[in-house]
N, C-alpha and C positions, 0 to 999 in steps of 0.2 A: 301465493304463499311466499313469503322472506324467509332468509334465510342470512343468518350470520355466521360465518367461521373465523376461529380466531386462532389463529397461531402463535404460541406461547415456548419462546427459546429456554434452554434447560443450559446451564454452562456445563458443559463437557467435563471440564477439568473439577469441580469440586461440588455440581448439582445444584447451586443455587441459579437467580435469576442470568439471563443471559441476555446482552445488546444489540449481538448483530452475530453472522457468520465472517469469519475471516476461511481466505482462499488462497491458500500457499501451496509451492511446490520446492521443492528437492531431491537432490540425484536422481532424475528421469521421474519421480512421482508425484501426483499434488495430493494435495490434503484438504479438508474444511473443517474447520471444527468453530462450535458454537462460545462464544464467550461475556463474561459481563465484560461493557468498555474499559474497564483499569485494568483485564490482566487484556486484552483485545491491547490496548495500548503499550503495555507492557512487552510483549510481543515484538509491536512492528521498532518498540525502542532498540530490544535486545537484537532485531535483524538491521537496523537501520545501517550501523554502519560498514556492513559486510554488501548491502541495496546501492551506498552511494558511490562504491566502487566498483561494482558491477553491470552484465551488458546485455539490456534486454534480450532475448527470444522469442522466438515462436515456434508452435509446434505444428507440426505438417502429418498427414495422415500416420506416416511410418511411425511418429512417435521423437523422432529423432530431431534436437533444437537449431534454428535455423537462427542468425542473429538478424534481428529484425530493423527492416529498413526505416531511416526518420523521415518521415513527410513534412512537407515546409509547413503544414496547419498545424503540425502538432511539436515543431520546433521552437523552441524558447529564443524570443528577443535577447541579443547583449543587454538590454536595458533592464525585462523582466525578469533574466536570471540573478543582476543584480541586486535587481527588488527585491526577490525572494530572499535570495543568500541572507542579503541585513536584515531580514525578518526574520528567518529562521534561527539565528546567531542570538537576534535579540529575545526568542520568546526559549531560549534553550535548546532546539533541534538539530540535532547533528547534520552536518552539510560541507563540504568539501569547495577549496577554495575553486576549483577547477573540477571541467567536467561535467557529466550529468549531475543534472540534480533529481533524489530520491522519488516517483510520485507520489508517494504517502504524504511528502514534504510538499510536493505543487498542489496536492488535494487540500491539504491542511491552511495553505497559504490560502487558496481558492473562496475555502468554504470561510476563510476571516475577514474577507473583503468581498 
């Protein structure tokens, strides 16, 4: 016997269709909610530039954020940060001359190349 299930996302915010779940957190809490990609993107715009100033963590059982260590695998080259930076600049993306750069932003870069 087959068997098909389909999962069908609802946007949160106004009931129509929805693209993906986005997964965020603020003041000690995370959130998910379901969204269509334009307000999904809409979203990581309006957090972007609060994301490129900002300093990863991690959460450890108690709850309490821990600023999380960079691995040299997952360190950006001087070279690839500047690849990005001028990609980002040129397709519109907020980005900071110095610094980390946002992962929405190394995703986004990622998934264009």
């Amino acid at each position: 016997m087959a068997k098909q299930i389909q999962e069908i996302l609802i946007d949160d915010v106004d009931g129509g269709e929805a693209h993906e779940t986005v997964v965020f957190a603020l003041d000690g809490s995370s959130y998910e909610i379901d969204l269509h990609e334009e307000k999904a993107d809409a979203l990581r715009k309006a957090l972007a530039p609060f994301i490129v100033k900002a300093r990863p963590v991690r959460v450890d059982r108690g709850g309490r954020g821990r600023r999380a260590a960079v691995s040299g695998s997952r360190a950006l080259s001087r070279e690839k940060s500047s690849e990005i930076r001028q990609w980002a600049k040129s397709n519109g993306l907020p980005v900071s001359e110095r610094g980390r750069i946002a992962a929405s932003v190394v995703e986004k870069y990622e998934a264009a190349h």
